[in-house]
C-alpha positions as CSV (number, residue, x, y, z in Angstrom):
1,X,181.5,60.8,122.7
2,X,185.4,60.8,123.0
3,X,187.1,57.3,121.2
4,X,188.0,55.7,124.9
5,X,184.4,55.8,126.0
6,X,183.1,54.6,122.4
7,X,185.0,52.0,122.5
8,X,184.5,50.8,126.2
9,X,180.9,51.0,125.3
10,X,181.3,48.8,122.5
11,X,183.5,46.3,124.4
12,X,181.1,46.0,127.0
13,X,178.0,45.4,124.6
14,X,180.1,43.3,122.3
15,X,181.1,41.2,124.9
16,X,177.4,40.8,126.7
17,X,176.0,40.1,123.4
18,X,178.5,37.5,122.3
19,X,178.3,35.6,126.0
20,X,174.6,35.2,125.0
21,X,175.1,33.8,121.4
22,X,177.8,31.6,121.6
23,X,176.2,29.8,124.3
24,X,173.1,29.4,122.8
25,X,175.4,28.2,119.7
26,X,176.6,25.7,121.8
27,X,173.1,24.0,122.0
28,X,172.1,24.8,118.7
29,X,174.8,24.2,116.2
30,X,175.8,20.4,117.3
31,X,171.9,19.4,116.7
32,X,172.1,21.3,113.5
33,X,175.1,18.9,112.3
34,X,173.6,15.7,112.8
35,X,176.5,15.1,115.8
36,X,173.6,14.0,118.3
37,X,171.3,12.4,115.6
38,X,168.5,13.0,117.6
39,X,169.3,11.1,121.1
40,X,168.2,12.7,124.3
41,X,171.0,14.8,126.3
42,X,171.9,12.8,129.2
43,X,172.7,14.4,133.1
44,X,174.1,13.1,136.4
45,X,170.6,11.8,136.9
46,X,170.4,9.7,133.7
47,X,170.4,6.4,134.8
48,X,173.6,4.0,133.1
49,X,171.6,2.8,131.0
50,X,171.0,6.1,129.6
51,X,174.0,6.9,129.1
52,X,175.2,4.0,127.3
53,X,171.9,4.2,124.9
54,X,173.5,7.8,124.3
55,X,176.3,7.0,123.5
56,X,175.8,4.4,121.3
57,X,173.6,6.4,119.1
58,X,175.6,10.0,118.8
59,X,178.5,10.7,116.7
60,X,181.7,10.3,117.7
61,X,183.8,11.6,115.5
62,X,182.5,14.9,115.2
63,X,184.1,18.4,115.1
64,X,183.7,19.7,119.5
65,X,181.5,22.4,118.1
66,X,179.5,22.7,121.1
67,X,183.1,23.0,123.6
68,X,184.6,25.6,120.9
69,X,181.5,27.4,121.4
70,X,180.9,27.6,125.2
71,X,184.5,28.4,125.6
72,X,184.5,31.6,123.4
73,X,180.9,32.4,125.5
74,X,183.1,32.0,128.2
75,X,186.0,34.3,127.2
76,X,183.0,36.9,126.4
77,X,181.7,36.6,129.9
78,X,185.5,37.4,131.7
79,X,186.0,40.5,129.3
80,X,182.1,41.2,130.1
81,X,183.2,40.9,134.2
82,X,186.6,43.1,133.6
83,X,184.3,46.0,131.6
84,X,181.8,46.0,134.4
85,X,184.2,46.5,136.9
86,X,185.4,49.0,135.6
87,X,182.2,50.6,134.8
88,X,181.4,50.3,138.5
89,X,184.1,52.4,139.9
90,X,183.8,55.0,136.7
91,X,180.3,54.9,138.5
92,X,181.5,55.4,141.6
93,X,180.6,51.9,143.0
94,X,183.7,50.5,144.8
95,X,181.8,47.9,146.7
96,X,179.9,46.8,143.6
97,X,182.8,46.1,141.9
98,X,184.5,44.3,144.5
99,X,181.7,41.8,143.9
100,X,181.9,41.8,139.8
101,X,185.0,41.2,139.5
102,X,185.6,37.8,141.5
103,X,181.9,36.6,140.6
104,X,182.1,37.2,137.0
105,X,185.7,35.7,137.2
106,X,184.8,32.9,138.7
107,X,181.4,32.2,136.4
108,X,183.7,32.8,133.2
109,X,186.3,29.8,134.9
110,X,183.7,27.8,135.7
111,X,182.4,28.0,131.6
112,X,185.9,27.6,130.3
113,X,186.2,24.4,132.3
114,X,182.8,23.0,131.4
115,X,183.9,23.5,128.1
116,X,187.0,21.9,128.5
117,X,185.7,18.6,129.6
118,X,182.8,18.5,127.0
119,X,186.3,18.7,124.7
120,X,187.5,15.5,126.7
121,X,183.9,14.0,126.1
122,X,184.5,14.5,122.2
123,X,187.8,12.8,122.0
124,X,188.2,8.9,120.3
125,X,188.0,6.5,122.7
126,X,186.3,8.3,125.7
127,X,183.0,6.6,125.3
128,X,184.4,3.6,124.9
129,X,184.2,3.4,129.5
130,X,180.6,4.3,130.4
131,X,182.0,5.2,134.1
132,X,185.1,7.0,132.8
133,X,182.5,9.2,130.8
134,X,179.8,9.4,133.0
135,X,182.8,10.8,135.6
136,X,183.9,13.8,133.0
137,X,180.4,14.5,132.1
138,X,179.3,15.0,135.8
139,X,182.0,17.1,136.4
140,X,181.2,19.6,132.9
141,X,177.9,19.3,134.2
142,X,178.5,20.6,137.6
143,X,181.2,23.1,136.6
144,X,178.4,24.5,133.7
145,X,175.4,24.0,135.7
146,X,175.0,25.2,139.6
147,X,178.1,27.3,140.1
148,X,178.5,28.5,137.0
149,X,174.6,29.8,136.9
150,X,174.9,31.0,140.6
151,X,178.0,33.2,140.3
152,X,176.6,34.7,136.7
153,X,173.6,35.5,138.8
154,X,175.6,37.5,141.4
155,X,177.4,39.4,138.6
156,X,174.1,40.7,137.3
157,X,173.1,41.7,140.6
158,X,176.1,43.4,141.5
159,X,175.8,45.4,137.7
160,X,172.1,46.0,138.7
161,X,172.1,47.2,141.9
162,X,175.3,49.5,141.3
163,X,174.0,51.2,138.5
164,X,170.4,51.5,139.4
165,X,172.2,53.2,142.8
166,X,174.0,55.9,140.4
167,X,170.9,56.1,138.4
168,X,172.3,54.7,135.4
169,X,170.0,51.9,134.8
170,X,166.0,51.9,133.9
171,X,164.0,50.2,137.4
172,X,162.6,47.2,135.3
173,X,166.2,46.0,134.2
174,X,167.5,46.8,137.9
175,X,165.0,44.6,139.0
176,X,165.1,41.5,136.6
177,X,168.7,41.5,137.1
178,X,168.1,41.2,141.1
179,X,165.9,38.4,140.1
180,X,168.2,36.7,138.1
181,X,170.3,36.6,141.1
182,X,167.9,35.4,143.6
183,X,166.6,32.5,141.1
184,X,170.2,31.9,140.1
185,X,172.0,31.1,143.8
186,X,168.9,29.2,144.6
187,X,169.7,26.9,141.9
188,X,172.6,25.9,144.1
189,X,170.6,24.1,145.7
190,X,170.2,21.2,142.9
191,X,173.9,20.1,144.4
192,X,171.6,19.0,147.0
193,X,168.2,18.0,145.7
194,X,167.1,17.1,142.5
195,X,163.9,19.0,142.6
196,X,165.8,22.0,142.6
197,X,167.5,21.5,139.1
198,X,164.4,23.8,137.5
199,X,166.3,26.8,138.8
200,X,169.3,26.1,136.4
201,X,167.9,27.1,133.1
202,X,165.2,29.2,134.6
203,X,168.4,31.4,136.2
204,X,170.7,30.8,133.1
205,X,168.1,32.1,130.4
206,X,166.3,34.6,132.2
207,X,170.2,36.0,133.0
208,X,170.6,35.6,128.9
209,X,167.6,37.9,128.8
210,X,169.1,40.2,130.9
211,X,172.4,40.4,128.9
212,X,170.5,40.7,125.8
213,X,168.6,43.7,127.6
214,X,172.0,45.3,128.9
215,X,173.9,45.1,125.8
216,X,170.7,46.6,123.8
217,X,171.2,49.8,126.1
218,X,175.0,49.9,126.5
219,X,174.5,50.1,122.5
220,X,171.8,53.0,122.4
221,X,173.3,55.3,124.6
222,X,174.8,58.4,124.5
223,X,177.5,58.9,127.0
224,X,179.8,56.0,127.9
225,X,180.3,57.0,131.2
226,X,176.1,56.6,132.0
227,X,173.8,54.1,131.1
228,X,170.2,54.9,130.6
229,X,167.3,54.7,128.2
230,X,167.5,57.4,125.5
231,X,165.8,60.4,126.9
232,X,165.2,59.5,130.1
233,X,167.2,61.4,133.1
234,X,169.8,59.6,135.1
235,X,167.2,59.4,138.3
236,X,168.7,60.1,141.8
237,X,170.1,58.0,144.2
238,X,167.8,58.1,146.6
């Protein structure tokens, strides 16, 4: 394997990988410091009461943790959409990575500016206005939530379906990526309807899975230029 391709490969896992973890740290680690102390996250469908029971028992001078770490998974995610790109016209796949490229963009922007107002949300004297908060927080919510999960969801359809095409990419991970996608968009539809808001995580994690799953393979392979399980034959296009 020449040193461009190794290194592309390892971008492009590193950066799959590291989308993944530094969201999940972003749930994780602010529990883990005592900065909720236990109180129930609140959404745009808490009631105001809620909210103000929230905030009056978290921390609120705590290090933004969680908004450090959801903007670095969001940095991850725009190198992850600039690698695949690329990988889809190495591939061949012009039209596939016509749709990478804006939809990973735009889920990476959409990540950076939840993260940005949950940095708002941390700052002295912002929970002091229940509305003023309740205001930012819809709007992290919103940017982090339905749009964000939706266009991540097209990304990893337009990865799956253009490298299963060339044969570069085992069926069952083709597939789960295609159902990340359908899962993912519908989740748009929480904008509108409250019963809808299951499709968020079940799109978000299940797309975590699936860039856990890619990065694992990027990592094991052989030639930069293909991706496939070790041993197994690119298949054909057909």
């Amino acid at each position: 394997m020449s040193p461009a391709r190794e290194f592309r490969s390892r971008t492009g896992a590193l950066a799959a990988v590291s989308y993944v973890v530094f969201f999940l740290a972003s749930l994780v680690v602010p529990g883990l410091l005592g900065q909720n102390r236990g109180a129930s996250l609140v959404t745009p469908y808490s009631a105001n009461s809620d909210v103000a029971n929230y905030l009056a028992a978290i921390n609120h001078g705590g290090v933004p943790v969680a908004a450090f770490c959801q903007a670095v998974s969001g940095l991850a995610l725009l190198v992850f959409s600039g690698w695949a790109t690329g990988y889809l016209h190495r591939l061949g796949r012009a039209a596939h990575a016509a749709l990478a490229r804006p939809t990973g963009t735009a889920a990476a922007v959409f990540l950076l500016l939840s993260a940005s107002t949950q940095w708002i949300l941390s700052m002295p004297g912002i929970a002091d206005n229940v509305a003023v908060y309740r205001a930012v927080m819809d709007l992290s919510f919103v940017a982090g939530a339905a749009v964000q999960v939706a266009t991540t969801g097209l990304l990893t359809a337009a990865v799956s379906t253009g490298a299963r095409s060339a044969g570069r990419l085992p069926k069952w991970l083709a597939w789960l990526g295609i159902a990340v996608a359908a899962l993912s968009v519908l989740s748009m539809f929480s904008l509108l309807f409250k019963a809808a808001s299951p499709f968020l995580p079940i799109g978000r994690y299940l797309g975590m899975g699936w860039f856990a799953a890619f990065a694992a393979l990027l990592a094991r392979k052989t030639d930069a230029a293909a991706l496939s399980l070790p041993g197994v034959a690119p298949q054909s296009r057909s």
